[in-house]
Structures are given as structure tokens and as C-alpha cells.
N, C-alpha and C positions, 0 to 999 in steps of 0.2 A: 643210927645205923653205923656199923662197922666197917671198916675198907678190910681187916683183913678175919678170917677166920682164929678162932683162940687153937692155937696150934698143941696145946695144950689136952685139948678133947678131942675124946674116939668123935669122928662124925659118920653117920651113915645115912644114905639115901634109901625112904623106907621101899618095901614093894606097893605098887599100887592095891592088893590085895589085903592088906594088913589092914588095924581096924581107921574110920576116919572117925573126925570130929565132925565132919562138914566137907559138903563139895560147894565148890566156886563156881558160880555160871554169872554171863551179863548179859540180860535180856534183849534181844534186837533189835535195834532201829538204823542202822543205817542201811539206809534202803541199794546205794551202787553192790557192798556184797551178794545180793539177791535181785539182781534190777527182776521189777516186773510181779517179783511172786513172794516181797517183804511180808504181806498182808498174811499169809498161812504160814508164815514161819513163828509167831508167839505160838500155835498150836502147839509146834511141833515142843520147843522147851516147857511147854506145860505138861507135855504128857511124859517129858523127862522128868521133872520135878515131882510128878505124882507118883512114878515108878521107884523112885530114890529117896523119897520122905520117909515111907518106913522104916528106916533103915540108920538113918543119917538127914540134920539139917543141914537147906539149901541157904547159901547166903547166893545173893542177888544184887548185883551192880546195876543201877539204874541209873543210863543216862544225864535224865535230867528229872523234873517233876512231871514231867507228862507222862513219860516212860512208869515211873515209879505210880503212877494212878493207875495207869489202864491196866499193869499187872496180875495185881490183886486180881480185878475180875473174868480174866481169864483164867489166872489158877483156880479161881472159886467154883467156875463151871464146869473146869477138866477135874473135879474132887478133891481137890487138894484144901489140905484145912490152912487157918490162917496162922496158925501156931508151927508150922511146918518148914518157914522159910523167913528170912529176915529179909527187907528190902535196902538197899544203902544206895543214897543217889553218888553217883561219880558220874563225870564228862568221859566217855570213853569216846577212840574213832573208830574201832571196832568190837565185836565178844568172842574173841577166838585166847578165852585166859589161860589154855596151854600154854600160850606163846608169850603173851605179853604180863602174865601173874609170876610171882615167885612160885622157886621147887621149895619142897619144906623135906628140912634132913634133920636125924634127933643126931642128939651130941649128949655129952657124958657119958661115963663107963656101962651102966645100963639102957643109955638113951633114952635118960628119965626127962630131958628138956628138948623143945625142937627151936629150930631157928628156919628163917625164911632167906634161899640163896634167889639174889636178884641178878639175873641176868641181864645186860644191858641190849633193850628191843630198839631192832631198825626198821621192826614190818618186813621180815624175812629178804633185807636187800633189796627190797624190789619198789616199794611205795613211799610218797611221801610224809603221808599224812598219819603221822604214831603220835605227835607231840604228847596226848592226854591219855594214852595209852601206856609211856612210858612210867606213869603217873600213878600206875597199879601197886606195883610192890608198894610204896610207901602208905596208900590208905589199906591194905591189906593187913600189913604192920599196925597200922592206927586200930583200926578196927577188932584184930585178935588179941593184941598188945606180945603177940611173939616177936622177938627181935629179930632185925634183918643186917646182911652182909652182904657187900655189892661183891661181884666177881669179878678180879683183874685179873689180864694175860699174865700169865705166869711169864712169859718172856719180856714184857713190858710193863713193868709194876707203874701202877697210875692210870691205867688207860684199862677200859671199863674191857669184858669179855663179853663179845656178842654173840649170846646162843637164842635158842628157845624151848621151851617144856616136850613139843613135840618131838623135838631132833635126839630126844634119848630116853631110853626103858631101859629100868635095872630090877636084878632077880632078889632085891633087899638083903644079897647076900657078898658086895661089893663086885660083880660083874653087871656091866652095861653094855646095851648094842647101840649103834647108830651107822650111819652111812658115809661112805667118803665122798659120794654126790653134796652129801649139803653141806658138809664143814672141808672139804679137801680140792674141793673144785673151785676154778676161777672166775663161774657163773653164780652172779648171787653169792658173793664172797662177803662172810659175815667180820672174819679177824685176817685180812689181808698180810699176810706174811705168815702164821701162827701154824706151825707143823704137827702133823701126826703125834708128836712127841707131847709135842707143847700140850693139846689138849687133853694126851691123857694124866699129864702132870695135874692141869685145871682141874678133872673130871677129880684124880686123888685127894686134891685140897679140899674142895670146897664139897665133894660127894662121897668120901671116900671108899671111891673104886678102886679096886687091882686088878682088874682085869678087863680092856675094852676090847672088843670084838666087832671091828668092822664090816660091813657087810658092804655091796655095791653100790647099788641105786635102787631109788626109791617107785613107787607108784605112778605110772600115766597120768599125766593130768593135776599133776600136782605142783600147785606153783610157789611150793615150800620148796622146791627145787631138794626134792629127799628125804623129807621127814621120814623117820623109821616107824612113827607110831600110824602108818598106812600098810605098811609091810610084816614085820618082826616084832612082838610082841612076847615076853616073858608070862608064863599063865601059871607058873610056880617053880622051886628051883629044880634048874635044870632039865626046864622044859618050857619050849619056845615054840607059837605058834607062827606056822607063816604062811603069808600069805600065796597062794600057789598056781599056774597059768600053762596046764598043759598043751595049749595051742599054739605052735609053733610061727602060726600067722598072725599073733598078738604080741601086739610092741613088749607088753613083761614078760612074754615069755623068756626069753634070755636070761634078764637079769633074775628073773625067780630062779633058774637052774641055776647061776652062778652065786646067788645068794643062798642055796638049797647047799652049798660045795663048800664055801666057808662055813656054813653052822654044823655042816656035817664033820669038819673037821677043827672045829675050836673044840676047846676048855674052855668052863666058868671059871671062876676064881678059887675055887678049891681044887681044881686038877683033874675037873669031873666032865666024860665028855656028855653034849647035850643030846637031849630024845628030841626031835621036830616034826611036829605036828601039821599036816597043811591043812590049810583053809583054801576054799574053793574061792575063787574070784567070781562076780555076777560078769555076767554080759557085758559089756563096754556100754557103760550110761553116755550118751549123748546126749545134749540142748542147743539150739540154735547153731549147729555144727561143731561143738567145740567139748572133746570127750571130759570126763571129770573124774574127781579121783574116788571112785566109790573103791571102798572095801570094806569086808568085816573084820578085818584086822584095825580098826578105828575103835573098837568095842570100849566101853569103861564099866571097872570092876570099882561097883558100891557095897556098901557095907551089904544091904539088902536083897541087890539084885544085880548081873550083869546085862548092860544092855546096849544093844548089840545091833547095828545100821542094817535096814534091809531095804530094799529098792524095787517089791514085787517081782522079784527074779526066781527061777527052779531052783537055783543054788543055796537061796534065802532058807529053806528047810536043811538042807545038807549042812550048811554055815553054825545055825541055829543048833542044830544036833551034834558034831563034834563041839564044838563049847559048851554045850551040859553035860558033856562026859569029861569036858578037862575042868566044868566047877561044880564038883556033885553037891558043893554044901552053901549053893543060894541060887536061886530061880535064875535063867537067861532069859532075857526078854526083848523083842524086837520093836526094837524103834522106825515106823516108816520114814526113810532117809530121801525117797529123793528127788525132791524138792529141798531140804534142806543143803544137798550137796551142789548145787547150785553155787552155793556161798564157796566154795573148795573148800569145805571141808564139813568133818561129823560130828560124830558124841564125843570123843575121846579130844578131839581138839577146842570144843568152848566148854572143856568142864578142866578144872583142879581138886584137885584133893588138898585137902587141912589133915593131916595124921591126928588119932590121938597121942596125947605126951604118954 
């Protein structure tokens, strides 16, 4: 592993839309993310897995040996062949490997090689228990044999940069969005001190962005305190879906108008302004009193198919239908979400992308 990037090479962070190698999931077991309803959640990643095998193979982080048994025979009943997905055991504390796996950015003048950028995971500020979580990027490394670069503060060379996968979407064309909720606020503070500045410096280094674009705050219910990949999503350049809450008596309604206000008024990094899309928000999912962060803006673009949280909501068709017109060239397909979001979070947050080189 590398402490600094070869400053030497173009590097760029790909679009999630470009082709993959492979997507990254880690099958579930720890049962507090889902108290009560752990038992229906292998369904739910089985019938991700089965949607995304045509397309692209699954690699599969497996707990431990128990984990890595029972697997198999759930994928085998949800259709999935055994050729389809590799299993790897690891100790994880959770599968949410947006957060806790490496980004992969290609490097060289064509971005004929990729590299894996590690960000350094604290469990979004909030928990204690990452230790084996932290422990991702490096068998991810082992495993692809792509090389990996840890990320330091650009303000403080030595001292690791703590981000996560979810807290940023780029249009593969050096513009990234993210929110001043999760990296600028003093709640859930990931780089204590580290300025607006500073991290679009980070974001050049090690992703090379030119242009970051922040938006406000993120999703209800979200105890990523902001993640943008609930909200703002890139679905190709220069065009940004978001997620959108005309009801004035709902907590996002605000933030959607004022995040509707900055997209409507940025440039991407060519100087181009963006088109934005909204996406309807379902109903406010509630369980045991406590709302959760559903949106379709969670969606993940596989090679195959894009697939896309629904929650048995009227919106779920509306949601469903603007997204097969913003990706006319691979199926959208609806994953029932929720019970899954139970865990805080959806499809877009326990999967990674492996680019191809």
C-alpha cells in the first residue's frame, strides 16, 4: 500500500455507470443492524445477486465459515448459478461496503490501470465497533491484486482522511456532489478541523475532481448524518437525479428546495450547467416509531441492470418509470426494500463497484 498517490498520473474516479469487473457485497449477519427481521434479509441480497450476475460477477465477503455455508444455498434457490459469484470469508462488523471498501479510480494517461483509494472508516462517527471493518480495503487489495493508496488530510500529511463511499457521486467526468451535512458539520464530525477547501483539495488528489458541488443536507432518517448517495445522484453527464419532497409538511421538504437551488445553479467541471431530474420520495417508512431513510435515489447502476429500492409505495411505479427513461440501455429493476431499510440503509450503500481496467 501507498501513503501517497503517484502524482505523476492522470487519476480519475470512474462513473458508477461505466463498465464493472465485479460488484462487492458482504452477506449479513450481524443481526443489531436489523434487530428482529436479520432472518429475511439473505433473501433480500439473494435476489440482488441474481439481478446483477448477468451482467457482472458478485464477490461476497463472508463473515466467517458459517456465513460463507449458508450462502450458497440461498443463492441456489433464488436461481443464481454457482459460477456467478465468488465467496471470500472475512470478519466484518457490518455490510454496508460503500462505506467501509475502497473507491477504485483508473490512473494513467488512458486509465489503462486502476488503483483502490482507502479511506480511513470510523463507522460514520457514530459507533464503536469498525475494528474488522476497517480491515476491508486491504483483503480487497489481496484479493484483486489492484494496488491500494491510503488517503491523508491534505492539511495534515500523516493522519489518515476520514470519508466513506456513500458521502460522494461523481459524473466520471471530474465533478462530484456531496453535502455540507456530513463533511462540514460538527455532528458526526469525520476530519475535525478539515475545511471546505481542504477537502476539495482531497477529493483532486486522490479522485481527481475539479469541480465539487455541495449541496445541503441529506435524507430523514439517515444516520450517515448526510450521505449524498440518499439524495443526489449523477445518472450521466450533466444530468442529476434528485431526490424530491413536495410536501411542505415533511421534514425534506426544505432541504430538497434548497438542494433543488444549488443544482439548479452549479456547473459541472466543463462549465456546463446541469439538467435535474426529480425522483419522487415514497411515504415516510416508519418501524417501531423511528422514520428511516428510504429513497430511490439509493438505486445502483450494474453493468446488467439498474436496481432500484421500493418499499410497496404508489410512488414506487413513478420512481421505477423516470429511471428507465434516464437508462434506456439496461433494464431498471425493483428490489423490495423495506425491511431491508431497517438496517439504514439500501442497495446503493452494501454494494461497491470494481471497474474494469
Amino acid at each position: 500500500m501507498n501513503a501517497h498517490p503517484n502524482s505523476q498520473s492522470k487519476r480519475l474516479m470512474p462513473a458508477e455507470w461505466e463498465p464493472h469487473e465485479a460488484t462487492w457485497i458482504a452477506w449479513p449477519h450481524h443481526e443489531p443492524d436489523w434487530p428482529g427481521k436479520l432472518e429475511c434479509i439473505p433473501w433480500v441480497y439473494a435476489e440482488i445477486v441474481r439481478v446483477l450476475a448477468p451482467g457482472e460477477r458478485v464477490e461476497i465477503l463472508c463473515h466467517d465459515e458459517r456465513v460463507a455455508d449458508s450462502a450458497p444455498d440461498c443463492l441456489e434457490r433464488n436461481g443464481v448459478a454457482p459460477d456467478a459469484y465468488r465467496l471470500h470469508v472475512l470478519p466484518t462488523d457490518r455490510g454496508w461496503l460503500r462505506d467501509s471498501a475502497p473507491t477504485a479510480v483508473r490512473i494513467g494517461e488512458r486509465g489503462e490501470r486502476l488503483e483502490w483509494v482507502q479511506w480511513d472508516f470510523n463507522a460514520w462517527a457514530k459507533y464503536d465497533n469498525y475494528a474488522l471493518d476497517v480491515q476491508v480495503p486491504a483483503a480487497i487489495e489481496r484479493i484483486t491484486g489492484i494496488p491500494r493508496v491510503a488517503a491523508q488530510r491534505p492539511d495534515s500529511p500523516g493522519r489518515p482522511l476520514v470519508l466513506e463511499g456513500g458521502a460522494i457521486d461523481t459524473d466520471g467526468n471530474g465533478t462530484l456532489l456531496v453535502t455540507e451535512e456530513c463533511l462540514l458539520s460538527e455532528q458526526q464530525c469525520r476530519n475535525p478541523g478539515l475545511t471546505r477547501e481542504g477537502y476539495e483539495r482531497a477529493f483532486a488528489e486522490y479522485l481527481g475532481i475539479r469541480k465539487t458541488i455541495w449541496l445541503h443536507r441529506g435524507c430523514p432518517g439517515d444516520d450517515t448524518h448526510g450521505h449524498i448517495d440518499d439524495i443526489a445522484r449523477f445518472v450521466r453527464r450533466g444530468v442529476v437525479a434528485l431526490a424530491w419532497e413536495p410536501d411542505p409538511r415533511d421534514d425534506y421538504h426544505e432541504d430538497a428546495v434548497e438542494n433543488l437551488r444549488r443544482l439548479q445553479a452549479a456547473e459541472d467541471a466543463s462549465g456546463q450547467p446541469l439538467e435535474v431530474v426529480k425522483l419522487p420520495m415514497p411515504r415516510p417508512v416508519v418501524f417501531e416509531g423511528q422514520r428511516l431513510p428510504a429513497s430511490y435515489a439509493n438505486f445502483y447502476i450494474g453493468n446488467a441492470a439498474v436496481i432500484v429500492p421500493t418499499f410497496n409505495d404508489p410512488a414506487d411505479r413513478e420512481a421505477l418509470d423516470i429511471l428507465a427513461e434516464l437508462f434506456p440501455d439496461r433494464p431498471v429493476v425493483g428490489i423490495y426494500s423495506r425491511d431491508l431499510v431497517w438496517g439504514l440503509g439500501t442497495l446503493h450503500c452494501l454494494s461497491q463497484q470494481q471497474p474494469c481496467a
